[in-house]
N, CA, C and O atoms as a GROMACS GRO file, in nm:
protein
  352
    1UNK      N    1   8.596   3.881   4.025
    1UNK     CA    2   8.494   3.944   4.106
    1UNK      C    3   8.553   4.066   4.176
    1UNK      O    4   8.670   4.063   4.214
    2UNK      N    5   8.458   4.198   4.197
    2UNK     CA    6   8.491   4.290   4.249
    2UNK      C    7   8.558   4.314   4.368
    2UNK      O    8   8.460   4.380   4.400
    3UNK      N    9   8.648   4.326   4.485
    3UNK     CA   10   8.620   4.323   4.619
    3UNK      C   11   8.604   4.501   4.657
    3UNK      O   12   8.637   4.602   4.595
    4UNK      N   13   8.542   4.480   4.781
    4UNK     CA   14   8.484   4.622   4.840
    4UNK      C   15   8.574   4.668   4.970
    4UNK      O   16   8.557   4.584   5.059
    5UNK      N   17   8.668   4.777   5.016
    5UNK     CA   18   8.705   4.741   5.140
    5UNK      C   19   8.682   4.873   5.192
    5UNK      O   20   8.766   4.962   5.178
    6UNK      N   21   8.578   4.888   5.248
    6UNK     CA   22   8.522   4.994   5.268
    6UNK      C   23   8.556   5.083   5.425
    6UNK      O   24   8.516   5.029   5.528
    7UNK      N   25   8.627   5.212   5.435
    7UNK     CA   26   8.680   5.236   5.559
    7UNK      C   27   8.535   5.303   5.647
    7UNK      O   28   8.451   5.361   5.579
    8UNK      N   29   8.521   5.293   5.757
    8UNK     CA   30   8.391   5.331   5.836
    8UNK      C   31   8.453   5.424   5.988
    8UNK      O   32   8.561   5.417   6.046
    9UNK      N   33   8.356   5.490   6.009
    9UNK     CA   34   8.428   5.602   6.121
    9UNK      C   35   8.317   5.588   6.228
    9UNK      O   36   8.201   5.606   6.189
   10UNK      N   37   8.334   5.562   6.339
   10UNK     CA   38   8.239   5.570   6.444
   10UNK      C   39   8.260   5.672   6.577
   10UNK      O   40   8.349   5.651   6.660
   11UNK      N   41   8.174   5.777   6.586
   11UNK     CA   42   8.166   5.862   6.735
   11UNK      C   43   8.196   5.790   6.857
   11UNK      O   44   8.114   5.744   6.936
   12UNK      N   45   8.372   5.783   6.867
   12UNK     CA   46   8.386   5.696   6.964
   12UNK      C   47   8.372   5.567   7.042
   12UNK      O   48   8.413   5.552   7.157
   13UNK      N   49   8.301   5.457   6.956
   13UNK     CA   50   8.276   5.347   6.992
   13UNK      C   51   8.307   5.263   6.936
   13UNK      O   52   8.231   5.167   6.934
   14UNK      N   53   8.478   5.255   6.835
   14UNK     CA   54   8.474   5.209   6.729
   14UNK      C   55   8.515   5.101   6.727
   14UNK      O   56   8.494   5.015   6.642
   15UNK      N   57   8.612   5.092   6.872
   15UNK     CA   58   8.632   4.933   6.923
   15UNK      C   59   8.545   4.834   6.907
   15UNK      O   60   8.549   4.736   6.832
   16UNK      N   61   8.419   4.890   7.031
   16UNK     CA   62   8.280   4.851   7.030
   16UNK      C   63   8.208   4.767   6.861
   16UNK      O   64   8.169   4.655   6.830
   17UNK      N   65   8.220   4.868   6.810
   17UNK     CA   66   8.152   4.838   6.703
   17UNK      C   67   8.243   4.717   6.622
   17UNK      O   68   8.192   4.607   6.599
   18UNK      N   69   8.352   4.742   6.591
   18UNK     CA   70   8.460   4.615   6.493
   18UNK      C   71   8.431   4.469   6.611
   18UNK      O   72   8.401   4.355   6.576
   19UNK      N   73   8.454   4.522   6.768
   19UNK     CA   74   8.411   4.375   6.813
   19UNK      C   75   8.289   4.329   6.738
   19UNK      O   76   8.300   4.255   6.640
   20UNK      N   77   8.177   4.369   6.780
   20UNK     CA   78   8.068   4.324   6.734
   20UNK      C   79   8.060   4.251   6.574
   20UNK      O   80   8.023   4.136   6.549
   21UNK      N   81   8.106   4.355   6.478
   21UNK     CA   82   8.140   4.293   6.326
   21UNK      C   83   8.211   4.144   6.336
   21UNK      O   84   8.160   4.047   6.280
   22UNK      N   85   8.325   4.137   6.408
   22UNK     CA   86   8.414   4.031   6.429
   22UNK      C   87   8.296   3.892   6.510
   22UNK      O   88   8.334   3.775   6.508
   23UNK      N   89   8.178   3.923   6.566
   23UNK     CA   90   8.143   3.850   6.624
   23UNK      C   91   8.025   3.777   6.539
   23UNK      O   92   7.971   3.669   6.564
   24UNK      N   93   7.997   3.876   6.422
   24UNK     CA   94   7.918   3.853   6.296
   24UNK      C   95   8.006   3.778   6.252
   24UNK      O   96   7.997   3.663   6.295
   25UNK      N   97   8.128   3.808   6.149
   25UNK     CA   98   8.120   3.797   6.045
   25UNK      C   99   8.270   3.708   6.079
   25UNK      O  100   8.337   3.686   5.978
   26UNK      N  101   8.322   3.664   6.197
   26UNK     CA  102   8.459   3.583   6.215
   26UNK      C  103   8.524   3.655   6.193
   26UNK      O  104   8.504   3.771   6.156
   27UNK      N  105   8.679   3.563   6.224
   27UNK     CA  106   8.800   3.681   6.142
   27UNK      C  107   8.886   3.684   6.299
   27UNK      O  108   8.856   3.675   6.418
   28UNK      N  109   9.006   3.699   6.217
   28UNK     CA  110   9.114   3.808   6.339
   28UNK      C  111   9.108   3.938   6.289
   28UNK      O  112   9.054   3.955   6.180
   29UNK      N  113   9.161   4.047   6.362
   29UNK     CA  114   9.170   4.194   6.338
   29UNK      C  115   9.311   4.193   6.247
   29UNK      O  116   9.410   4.137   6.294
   30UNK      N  117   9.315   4.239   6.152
   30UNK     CA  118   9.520   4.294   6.135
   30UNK      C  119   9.501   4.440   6.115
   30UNK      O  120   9.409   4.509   6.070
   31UNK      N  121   9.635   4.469   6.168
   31UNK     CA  122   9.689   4.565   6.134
   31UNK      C  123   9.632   4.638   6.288
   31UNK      O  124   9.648   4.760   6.286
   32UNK      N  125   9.587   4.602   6.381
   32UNK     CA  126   9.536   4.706   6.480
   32UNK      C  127   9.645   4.816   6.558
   32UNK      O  128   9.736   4.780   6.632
   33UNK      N  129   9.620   4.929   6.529
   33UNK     CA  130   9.705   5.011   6.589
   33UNK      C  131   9.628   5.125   6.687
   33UNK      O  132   9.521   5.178   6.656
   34UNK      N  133   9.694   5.151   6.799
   34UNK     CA  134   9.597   5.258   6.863
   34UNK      C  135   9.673   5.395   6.880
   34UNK      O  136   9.791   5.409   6.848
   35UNK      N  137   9.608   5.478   6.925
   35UNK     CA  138   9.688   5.611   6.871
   35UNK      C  139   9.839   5.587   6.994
   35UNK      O  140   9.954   5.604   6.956
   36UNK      N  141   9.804   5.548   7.137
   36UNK     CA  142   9.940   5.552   7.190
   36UNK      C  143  10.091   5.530   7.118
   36UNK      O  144  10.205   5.570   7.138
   37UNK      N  145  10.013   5.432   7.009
   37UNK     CA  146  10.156   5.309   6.963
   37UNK      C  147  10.180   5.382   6.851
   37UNK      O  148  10.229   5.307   6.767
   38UNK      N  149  10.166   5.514   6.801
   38UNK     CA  150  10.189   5.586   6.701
   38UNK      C  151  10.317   5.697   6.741
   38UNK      O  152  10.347   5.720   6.858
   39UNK      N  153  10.380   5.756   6.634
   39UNK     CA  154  10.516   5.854   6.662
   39UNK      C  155  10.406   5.966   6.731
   39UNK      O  156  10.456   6.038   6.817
   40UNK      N  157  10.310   5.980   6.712
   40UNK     CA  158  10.261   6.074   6.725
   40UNK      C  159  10.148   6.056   6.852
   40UNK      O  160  10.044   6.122   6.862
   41UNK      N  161  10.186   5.965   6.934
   41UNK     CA  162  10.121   5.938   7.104
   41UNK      C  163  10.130   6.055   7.177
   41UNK      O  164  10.045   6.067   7.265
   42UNK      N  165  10.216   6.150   7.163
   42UNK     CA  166  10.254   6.251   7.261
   42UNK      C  167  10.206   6.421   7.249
   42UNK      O  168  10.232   6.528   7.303
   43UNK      N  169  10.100   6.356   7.119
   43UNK     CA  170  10.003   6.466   7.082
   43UNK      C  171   9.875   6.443   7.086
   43UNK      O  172   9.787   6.519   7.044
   44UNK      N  173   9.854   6.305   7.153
   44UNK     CA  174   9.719   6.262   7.162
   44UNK      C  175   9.646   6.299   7.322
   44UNK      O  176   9.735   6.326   7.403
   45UNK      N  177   9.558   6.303   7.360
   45UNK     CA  178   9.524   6.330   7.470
   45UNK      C  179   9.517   6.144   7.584
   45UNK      O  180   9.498   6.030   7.544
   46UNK      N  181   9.540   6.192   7.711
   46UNK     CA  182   9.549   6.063   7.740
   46UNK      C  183   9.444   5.996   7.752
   46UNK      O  184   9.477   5.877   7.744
   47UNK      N  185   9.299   6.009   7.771
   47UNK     CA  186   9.174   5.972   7.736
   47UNK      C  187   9.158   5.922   7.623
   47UNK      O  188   9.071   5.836   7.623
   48UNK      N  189   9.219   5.947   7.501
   48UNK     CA  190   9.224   5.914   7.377
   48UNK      C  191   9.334   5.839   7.330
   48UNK      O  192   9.328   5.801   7.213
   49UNK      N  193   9.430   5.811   7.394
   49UNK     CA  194   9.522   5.695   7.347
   49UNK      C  195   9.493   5.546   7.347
   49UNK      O  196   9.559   5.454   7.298
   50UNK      N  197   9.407   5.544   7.399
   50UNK     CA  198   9.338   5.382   7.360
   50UNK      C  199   9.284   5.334   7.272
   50UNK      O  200   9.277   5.218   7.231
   51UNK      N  201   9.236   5.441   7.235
   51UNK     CA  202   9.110   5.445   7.109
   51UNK      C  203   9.201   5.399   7.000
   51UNK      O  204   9.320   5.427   6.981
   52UNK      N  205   9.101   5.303   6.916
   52UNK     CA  206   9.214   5.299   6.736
   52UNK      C  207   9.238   5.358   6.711
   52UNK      O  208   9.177   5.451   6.765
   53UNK      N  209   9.324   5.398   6.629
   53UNK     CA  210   9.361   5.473   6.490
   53UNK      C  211   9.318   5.338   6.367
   53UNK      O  212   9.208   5.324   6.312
   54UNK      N  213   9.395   5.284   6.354
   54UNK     CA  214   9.372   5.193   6.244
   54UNK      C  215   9.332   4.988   6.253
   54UNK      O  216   9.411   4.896   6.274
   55UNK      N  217   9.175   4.985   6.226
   55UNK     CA  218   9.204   4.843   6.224
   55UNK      C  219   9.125   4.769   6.097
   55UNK      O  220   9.030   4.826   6.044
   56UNK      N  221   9.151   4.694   6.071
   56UNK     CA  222   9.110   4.606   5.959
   56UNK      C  223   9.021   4.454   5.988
   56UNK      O  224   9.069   4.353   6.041
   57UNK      N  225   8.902   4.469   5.945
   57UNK     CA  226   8.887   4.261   5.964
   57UNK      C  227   8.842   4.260   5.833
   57UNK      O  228   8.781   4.341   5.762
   58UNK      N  229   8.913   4.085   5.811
   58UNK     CA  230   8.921   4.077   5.673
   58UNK      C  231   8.807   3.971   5.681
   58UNK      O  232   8.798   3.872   5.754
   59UNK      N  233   8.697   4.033   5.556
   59UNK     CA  234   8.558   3.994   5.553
   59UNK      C  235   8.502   3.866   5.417
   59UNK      O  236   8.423   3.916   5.336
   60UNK      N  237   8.535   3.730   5.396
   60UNK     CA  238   8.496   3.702   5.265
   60UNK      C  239   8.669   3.707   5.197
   60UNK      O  240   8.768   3.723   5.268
   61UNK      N  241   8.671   3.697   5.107
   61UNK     CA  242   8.753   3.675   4.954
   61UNK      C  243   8.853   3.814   5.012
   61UNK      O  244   8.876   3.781   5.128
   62UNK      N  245   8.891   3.888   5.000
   62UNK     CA  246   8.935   3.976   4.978
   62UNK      C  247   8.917   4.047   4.996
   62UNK      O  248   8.981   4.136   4.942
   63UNK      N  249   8.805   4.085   5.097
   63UNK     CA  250   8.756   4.222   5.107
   63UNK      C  251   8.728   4.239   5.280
   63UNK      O  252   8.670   4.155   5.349
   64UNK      N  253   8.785   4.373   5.330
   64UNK     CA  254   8.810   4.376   5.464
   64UNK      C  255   8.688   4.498   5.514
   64UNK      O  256   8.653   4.554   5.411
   65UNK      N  257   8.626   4.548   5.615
   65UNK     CA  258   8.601   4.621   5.716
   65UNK      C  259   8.746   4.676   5.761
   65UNK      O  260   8.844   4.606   5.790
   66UNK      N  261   8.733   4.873   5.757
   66UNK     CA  262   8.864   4.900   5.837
   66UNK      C  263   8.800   5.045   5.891
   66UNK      O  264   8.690   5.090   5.859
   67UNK      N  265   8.907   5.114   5.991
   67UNK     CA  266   8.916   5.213   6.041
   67UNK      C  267   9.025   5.263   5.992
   67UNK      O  268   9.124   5.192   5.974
   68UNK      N  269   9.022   5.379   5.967
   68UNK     CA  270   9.160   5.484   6.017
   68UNK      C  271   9.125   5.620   6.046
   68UNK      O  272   9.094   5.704   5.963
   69UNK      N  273   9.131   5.633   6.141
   69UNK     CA  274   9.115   5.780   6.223
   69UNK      C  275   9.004   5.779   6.235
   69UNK      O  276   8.950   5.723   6.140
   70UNK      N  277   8.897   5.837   6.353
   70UNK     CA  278   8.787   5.843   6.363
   70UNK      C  279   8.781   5.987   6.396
   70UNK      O  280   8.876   6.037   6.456
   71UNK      N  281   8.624   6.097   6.344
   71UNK     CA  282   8.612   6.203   6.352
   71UNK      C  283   8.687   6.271   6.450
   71UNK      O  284   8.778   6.354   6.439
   72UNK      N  285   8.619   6.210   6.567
   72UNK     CA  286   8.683   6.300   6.691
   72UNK      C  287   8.817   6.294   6.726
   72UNK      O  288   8.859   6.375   6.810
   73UNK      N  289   8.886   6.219   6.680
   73UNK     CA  290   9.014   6.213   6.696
   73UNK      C  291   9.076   6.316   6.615
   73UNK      O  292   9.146   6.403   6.666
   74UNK      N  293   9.050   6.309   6.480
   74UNK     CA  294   9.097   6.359   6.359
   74UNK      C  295   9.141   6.519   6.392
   74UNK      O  296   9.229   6.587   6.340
   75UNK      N  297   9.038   6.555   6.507
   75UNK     CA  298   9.028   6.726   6.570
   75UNK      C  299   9.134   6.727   6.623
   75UNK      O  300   9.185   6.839   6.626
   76UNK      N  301   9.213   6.622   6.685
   76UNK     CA  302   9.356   6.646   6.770
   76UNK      C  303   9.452   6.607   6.696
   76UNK      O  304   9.554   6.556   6.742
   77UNK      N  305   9.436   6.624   6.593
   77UNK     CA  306   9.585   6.676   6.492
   77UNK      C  307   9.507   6.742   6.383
   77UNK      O  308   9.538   6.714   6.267
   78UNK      N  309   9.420   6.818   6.401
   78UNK     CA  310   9.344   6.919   6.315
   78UNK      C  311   9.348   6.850   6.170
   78UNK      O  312   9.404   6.909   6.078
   79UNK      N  313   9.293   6.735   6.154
   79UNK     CA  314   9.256   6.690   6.007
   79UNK      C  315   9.098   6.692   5.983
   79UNK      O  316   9.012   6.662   6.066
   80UNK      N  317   9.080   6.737   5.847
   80UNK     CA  318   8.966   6.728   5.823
   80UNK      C  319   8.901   6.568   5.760
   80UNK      O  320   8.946   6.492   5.674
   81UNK      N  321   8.793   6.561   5.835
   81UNK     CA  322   8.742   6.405   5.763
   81UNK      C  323   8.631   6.450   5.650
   81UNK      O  324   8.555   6.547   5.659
   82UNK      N  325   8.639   6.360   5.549
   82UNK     CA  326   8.524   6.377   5.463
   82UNK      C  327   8.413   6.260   5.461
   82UNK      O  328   8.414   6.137   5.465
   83UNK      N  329   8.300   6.381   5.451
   83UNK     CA  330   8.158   6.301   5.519
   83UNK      C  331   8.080   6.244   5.400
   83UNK      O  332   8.062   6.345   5.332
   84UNK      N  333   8.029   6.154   5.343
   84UNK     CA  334   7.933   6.168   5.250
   84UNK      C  335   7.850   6.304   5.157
   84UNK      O  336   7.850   6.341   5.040
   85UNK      N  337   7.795   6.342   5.266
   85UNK     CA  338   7.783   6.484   5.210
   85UNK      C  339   7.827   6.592   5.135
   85UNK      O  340   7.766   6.655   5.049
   86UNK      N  341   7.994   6.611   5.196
   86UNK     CA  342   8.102   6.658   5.112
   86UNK      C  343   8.133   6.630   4.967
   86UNK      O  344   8.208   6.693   4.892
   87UNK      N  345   8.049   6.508   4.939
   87UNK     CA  346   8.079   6.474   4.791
   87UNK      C  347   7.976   6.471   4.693
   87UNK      O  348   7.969   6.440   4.574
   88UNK      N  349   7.886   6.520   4.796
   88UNK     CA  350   7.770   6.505   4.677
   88UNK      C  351   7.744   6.664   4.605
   88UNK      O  352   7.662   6.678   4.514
   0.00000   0.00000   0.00000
């Protein structure tokens, strides 16, 4: 069977939002990292070091819900995110 592990980006609420999933769908988080705990904390703004960078809940068989980098973050180390749109 296929598995799906599909990464999702949320306007700042992304904590918010994976709690909520986790409260659906069970699970521990792995892999949670937030931008402080990164080499690269000392380029983040301090308002923004709390926020994820990367988390995972593992959903079913093999297949997880994750983050890594969310839009607005992505602007404070000037990366570009790609939107749906971009690919069509």
């Amino acid at each position: 069977m296929a598995t799906i592990n599909p990464y999702l980006n949320f306007a700042g609420n992304t904590e918010e939002a994976f709690n909520f999933y986790r409260s659906v769908f069970g699970g521990e988080f792995k892999n949670l990292t937030r931008f402080k705990d990164t080499p690269e904390a000392a380029r983040v703004q301090e308002n923004e070091k709390d926020k994820l960078m990367h988390v995972a809940l593992p959903v079913g068989k093999g297949n997880a819900l994750m983050v890594f980098f969310s839009p607005e973050i992505c602007t404070l180390f000037r990366l570009k995110t790609a939107h749906l749109s971009d690919l069509l």
